[in-house]
C-alpha positions in Angstrom: -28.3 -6.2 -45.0 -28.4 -3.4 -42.6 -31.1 -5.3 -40.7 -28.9 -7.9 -40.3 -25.8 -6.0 -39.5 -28.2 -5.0 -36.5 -29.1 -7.9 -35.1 -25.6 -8.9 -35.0 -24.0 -5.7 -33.3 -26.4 -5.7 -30.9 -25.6 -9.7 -30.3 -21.8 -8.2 -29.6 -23.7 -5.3 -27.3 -25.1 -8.0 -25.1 -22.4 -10.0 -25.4 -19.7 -7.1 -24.6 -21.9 -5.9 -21.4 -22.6 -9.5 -20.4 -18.9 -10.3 -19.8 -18.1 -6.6 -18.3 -20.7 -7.4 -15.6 -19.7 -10.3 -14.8 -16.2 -9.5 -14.7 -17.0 -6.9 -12.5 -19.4 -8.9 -9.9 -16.6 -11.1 -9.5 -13.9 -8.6 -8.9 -13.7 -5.3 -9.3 -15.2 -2.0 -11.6 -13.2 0.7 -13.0 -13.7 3.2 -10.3 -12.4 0.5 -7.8 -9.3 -0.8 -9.4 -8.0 3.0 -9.5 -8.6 3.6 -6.0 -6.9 0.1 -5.3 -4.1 1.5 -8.0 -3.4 4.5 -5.6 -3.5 2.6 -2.2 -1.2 0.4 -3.5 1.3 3.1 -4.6 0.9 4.9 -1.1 1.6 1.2 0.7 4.6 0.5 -1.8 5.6 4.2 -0.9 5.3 3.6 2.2 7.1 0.8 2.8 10.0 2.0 0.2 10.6 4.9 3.2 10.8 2.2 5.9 13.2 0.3 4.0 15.4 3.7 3.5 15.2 4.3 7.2 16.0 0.5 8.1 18.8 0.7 5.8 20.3 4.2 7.4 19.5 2.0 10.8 21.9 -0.2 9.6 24.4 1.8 8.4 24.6 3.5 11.7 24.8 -0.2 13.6 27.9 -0.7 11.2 29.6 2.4 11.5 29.5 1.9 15.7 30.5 -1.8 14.6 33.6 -0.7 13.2 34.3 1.8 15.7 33.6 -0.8 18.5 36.1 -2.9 16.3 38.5 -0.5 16.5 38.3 0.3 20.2 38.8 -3.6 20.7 41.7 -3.7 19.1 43.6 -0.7 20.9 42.3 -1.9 24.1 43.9 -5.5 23.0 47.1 -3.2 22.4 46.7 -1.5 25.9 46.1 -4.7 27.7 49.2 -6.6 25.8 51.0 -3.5 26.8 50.2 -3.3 30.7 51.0 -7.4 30.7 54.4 -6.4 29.6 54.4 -3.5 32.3 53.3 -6.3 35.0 55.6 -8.5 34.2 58.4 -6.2 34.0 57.5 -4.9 37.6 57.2 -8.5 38.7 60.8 -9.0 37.9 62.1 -5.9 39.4 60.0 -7.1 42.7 61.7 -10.3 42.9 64.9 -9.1 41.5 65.0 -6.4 44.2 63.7 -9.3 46.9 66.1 -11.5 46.0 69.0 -8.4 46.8 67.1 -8.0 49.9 67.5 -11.5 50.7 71.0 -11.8 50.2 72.1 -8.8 52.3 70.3 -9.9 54.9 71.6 -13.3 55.0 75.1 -12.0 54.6 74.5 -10.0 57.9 72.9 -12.6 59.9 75.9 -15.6 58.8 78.1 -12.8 59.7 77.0 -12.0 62.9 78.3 -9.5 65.6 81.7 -10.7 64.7 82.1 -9.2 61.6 80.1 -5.9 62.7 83.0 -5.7 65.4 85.6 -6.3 63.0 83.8 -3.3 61.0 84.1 -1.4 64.2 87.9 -2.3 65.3 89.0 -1.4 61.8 87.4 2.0 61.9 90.0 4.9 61.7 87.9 7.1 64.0 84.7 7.7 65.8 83.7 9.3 63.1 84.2 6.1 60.1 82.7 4.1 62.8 79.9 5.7 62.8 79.7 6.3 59.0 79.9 2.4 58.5 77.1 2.0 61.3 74.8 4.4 59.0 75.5 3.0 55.8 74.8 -0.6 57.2 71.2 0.9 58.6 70.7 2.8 55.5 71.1 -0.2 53.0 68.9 -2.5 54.9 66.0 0.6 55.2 67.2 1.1 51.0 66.2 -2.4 50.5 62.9 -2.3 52.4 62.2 1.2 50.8 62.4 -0.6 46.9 60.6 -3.5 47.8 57.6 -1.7 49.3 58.1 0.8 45.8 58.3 -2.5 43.4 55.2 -4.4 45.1 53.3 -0.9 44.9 54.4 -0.8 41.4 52.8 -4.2 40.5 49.5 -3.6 42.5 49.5 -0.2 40.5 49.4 -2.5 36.8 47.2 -5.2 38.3 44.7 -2.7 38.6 45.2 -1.0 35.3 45.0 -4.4 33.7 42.0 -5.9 35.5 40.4 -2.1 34.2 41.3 -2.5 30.6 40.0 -6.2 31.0 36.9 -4.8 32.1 36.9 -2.4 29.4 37.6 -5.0 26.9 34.1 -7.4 28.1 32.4 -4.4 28.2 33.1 -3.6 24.3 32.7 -7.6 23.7 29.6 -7.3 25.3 28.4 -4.2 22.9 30.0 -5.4 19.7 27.9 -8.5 20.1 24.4 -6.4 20.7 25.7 -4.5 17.7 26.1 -8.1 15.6 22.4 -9.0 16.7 21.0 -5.7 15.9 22.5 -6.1 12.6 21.4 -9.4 12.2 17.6 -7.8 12.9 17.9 -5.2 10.9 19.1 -7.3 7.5 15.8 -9.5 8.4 13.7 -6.6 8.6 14.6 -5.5 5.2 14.7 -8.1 3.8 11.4 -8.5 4.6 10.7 -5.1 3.6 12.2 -5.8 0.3 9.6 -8.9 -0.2 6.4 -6.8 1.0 7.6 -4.4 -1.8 7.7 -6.8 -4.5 4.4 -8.3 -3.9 3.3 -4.7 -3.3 5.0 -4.4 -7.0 3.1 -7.8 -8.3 0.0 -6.2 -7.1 0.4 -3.3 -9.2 0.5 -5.2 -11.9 -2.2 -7.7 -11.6 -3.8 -4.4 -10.7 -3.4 -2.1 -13.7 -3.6 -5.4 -16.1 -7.1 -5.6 -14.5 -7.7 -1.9 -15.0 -6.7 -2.0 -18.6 -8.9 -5.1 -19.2 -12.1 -2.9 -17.6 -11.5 -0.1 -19.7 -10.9 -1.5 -23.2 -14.2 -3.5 -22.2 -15.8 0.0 -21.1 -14.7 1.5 -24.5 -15.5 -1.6 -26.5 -19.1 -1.5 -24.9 -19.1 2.5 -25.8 -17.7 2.0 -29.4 -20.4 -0.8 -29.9 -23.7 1.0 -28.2 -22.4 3.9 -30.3 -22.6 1.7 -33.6 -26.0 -0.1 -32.2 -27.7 3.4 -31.6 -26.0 4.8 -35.6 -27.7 1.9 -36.8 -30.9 1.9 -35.1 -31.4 5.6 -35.8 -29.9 5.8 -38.8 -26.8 7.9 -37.5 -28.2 9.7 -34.9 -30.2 9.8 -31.8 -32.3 13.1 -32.2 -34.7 13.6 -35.5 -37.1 16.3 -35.7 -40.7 15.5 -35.4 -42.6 14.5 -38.7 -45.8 15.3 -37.2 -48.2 18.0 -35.5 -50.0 17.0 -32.1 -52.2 13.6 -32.3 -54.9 12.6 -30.0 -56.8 9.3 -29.9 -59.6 8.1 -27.5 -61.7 9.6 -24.6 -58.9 8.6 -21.3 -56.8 10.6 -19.5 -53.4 9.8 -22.1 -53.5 9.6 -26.0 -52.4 6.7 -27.0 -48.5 6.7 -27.4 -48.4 5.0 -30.7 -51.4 5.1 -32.9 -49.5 3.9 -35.6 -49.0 -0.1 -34.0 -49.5 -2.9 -35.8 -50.1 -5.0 -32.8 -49.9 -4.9 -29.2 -46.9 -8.1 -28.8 -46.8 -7.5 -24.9 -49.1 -6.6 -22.0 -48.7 -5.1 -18.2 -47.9 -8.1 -15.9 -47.3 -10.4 -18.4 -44.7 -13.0 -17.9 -42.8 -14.1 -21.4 -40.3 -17.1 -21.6 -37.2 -15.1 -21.7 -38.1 -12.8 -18.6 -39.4 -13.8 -15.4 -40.6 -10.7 -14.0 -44.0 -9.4 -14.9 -43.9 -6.9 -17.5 -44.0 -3.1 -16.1 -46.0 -2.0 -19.4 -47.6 -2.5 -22.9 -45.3 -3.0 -25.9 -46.4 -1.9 -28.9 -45.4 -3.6 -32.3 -44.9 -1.2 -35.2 -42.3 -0.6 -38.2 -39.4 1.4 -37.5 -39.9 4.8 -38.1 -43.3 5.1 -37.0 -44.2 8.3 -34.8 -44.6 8.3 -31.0 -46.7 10.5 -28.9 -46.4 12.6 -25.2 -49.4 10.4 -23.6 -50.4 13.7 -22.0 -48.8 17.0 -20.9 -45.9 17.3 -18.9 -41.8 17.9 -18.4 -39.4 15.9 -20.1 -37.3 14.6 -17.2 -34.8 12.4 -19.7 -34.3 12.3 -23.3 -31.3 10.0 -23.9 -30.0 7.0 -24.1 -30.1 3.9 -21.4 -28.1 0.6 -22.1 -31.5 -1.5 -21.3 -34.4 1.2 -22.5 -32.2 2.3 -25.8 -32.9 5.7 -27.0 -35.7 6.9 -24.3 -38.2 9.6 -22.9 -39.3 10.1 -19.5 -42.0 12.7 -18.8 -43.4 14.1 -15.5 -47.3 14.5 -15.6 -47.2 16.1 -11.9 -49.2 14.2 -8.5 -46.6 11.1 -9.1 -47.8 10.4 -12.6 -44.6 9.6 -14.6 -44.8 8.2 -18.3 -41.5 5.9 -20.1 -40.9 5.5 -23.7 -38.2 3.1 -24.6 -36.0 1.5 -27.8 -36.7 4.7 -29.9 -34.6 4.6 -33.4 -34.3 8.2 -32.5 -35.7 11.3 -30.3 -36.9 14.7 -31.0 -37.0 16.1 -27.6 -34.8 17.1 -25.0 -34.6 17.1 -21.5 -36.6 19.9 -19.4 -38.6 20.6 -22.4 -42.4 21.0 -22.0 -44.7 19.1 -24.1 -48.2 18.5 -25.2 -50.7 15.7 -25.0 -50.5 14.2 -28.0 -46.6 15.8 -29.2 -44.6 13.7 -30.9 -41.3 12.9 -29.2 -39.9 9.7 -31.1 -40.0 7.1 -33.7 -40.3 3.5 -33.4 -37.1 1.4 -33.0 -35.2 -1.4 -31.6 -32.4 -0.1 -29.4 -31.3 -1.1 -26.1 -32.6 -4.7 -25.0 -35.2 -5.2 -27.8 -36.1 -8.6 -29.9 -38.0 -6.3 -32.7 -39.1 -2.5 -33.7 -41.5 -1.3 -30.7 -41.9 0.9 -28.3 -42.7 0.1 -24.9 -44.8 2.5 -22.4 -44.9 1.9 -18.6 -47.0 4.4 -16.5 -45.6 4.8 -12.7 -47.7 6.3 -10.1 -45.6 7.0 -7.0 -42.2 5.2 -8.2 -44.7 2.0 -8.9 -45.2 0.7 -12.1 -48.9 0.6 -12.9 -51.5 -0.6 -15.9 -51.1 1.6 -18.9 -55.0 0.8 -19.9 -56.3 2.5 -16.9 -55.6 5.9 -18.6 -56.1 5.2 -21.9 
């Protein structure tokens, strides 16, 4: 049964971290979609404070909009005003033309006669001459209001044609005011849609991140159960045995107690096309695995692929892996022996059966086992 239950977690291992990769090569990994999460707040940030300071923009254009307003409309008062004003003084310009007109026809149809009838029916020198400088007087009267009423007119012409100039020039300005309001609205309005696909983003976004990470912790939860399985609850198990060394090479051999050999350096098996980087060793779980020969432990821990694992570091580029143990008992930066025991026999990570595969690297390069053995 517990073989069984096994096989099937690690099924929903491969399963769970086949789907995660691929959902990532095709879009995005955890570490991305936060820093997309936080540009994506600074741009919907940013464009938030553009919108507040197109919107002050355009509370500003209003305000001068209704003051422009209101200047229009006094200056429509003023200039209804000073039409009244020059049409008033253009009355009291004819009016007094008119007056003119008359008097001096009356003296002209009168002639010299009547100014000598004026003159004979003077009391004295003195009347006479009265008369004679009232006559002169009126006429220079009439000529003095004329010249004061015509001025008067010329005087509101000019006021008007000013206000009138006034008046385009606010036309003129209320209108620049219309279109910068008009450019304004379509700026945010096209800040408001750059925010809410900003928004949409976000949300695609952090769906995306949630997605990554309950498949993250899914994977975690079930490599947690594969290794409890595998090792019987845990990962690190004291050695069961003192030092053992086989054979005449350079390494002991890593797991004396094999049953078979089920895969050799540079073969290449059905389900991987890559030529094997080591010698797997078939052997029921449990069974005790050896330090080929004396080094530093460089990793004891565990690797989605090589299960629970042991690197050691043999010095002059001579580095020894031991993978898919059911559990470990050494740790990192520990020195060991040729011949110490630093695992048993299991089937964790990417394994079909209980085994334990060694690969020797020379420089970084995976080499033939056999050649120290």
């Amino acid at each position: 049964m517990k073989g069984r239950m096994r096989k099937i977690t690690g099924i929903l291992l491969v399963f769970v971290l086949c789907i995660g990769t691929a959902s990532q090569s095709g879009a995005v990994t955890i570490d991305e979609a936060e820093k997309k999460a936080d540009q994506l707040e600074s741009d919907k940030k940013k464009a938030e404070e553009e919108k507040k300071t197109l919107s002050e923009k355009l509370d500003e254009i209003i305000k001068k909009m209704n003051e422009t307003q209101e200047h229009l409309t006094a200056k429509e008062d003023e200039i209804s005003d000073a039409e009244n004003e020059l049409i008033q003084a253009q009355i009291a310009e004819d009016d007094q033309y008119d007056s003119m007109k008359k008097r001096i026809r009356y003296l002209y149809e009168g002639g010299n006669t009547q100014f000598l009838e004026m003159m004979m029916t003077s009391s004295s020198i003195t009347d006479l001459l009265n008369k004679a400088e009232y006559v002169a007087k009126l006429s220079s009267y009439d000529r003095d209001m004329l010249v004061e009423f015509q001025d008067t007119v010329k005087t509101v012409q000019d006021k008007e044609a000013k206000l009138q100039e006034e008046y385009k020039n606010l036309n003129t300005l209320q209108s620049q005011l219309v279109e910068q309001q008009t450019q304004a609205q379509e700026m945010i309005s096209s800040k408001e849609a750059q925010i809410a696909s900003i928004q949409t983003q976000i949300q695609q976004n952090a769906d995306t991140l949630k997605e990554l990470k309950e498949k993250a912790e899914q994977a975690r939860r079930l490599q947690e159960e594969q290794a409890k399985l595998n090792s019987g609850g845990s990962s690190f198990k004291p050695s069961a045995s003192g030092n053992v060394v086989s054979g005449n090479g350079y390494f002991t051999h890593p797991c004396p107690g094999m049953t078979y050999q089920s895969s050799y350096f540079g073969e290449v098996r059905a389900f991987d096309p890559r030529p094997h980087k080591g010698n797997d060793y078939a052997a029921p779980a449990g069974t005790p695995t050896y330090a080929a020969a004396a080094g530093t432990v460089v990793i004891a821990g565990w690797s989605n692929s090589a299960g629970n694992w042991v690197v050691i570091n043999h010095g002059n580029g001579l580095v020894t892996k031991y993978m898919h143990h059911s559990a470990i008992c050494v740790a990192a930066g520990q020195k060991v022996a040729k011949g110490q025991q630093i695992g048993y026999v299991g089937s964790t990570g990417y394994s079909s059966g209980a085994h334990l595969h060694f690969q020797v690297e020379l420089n970084g390069t995976a080499v033939n086992p056999n050649t120290y053995l």
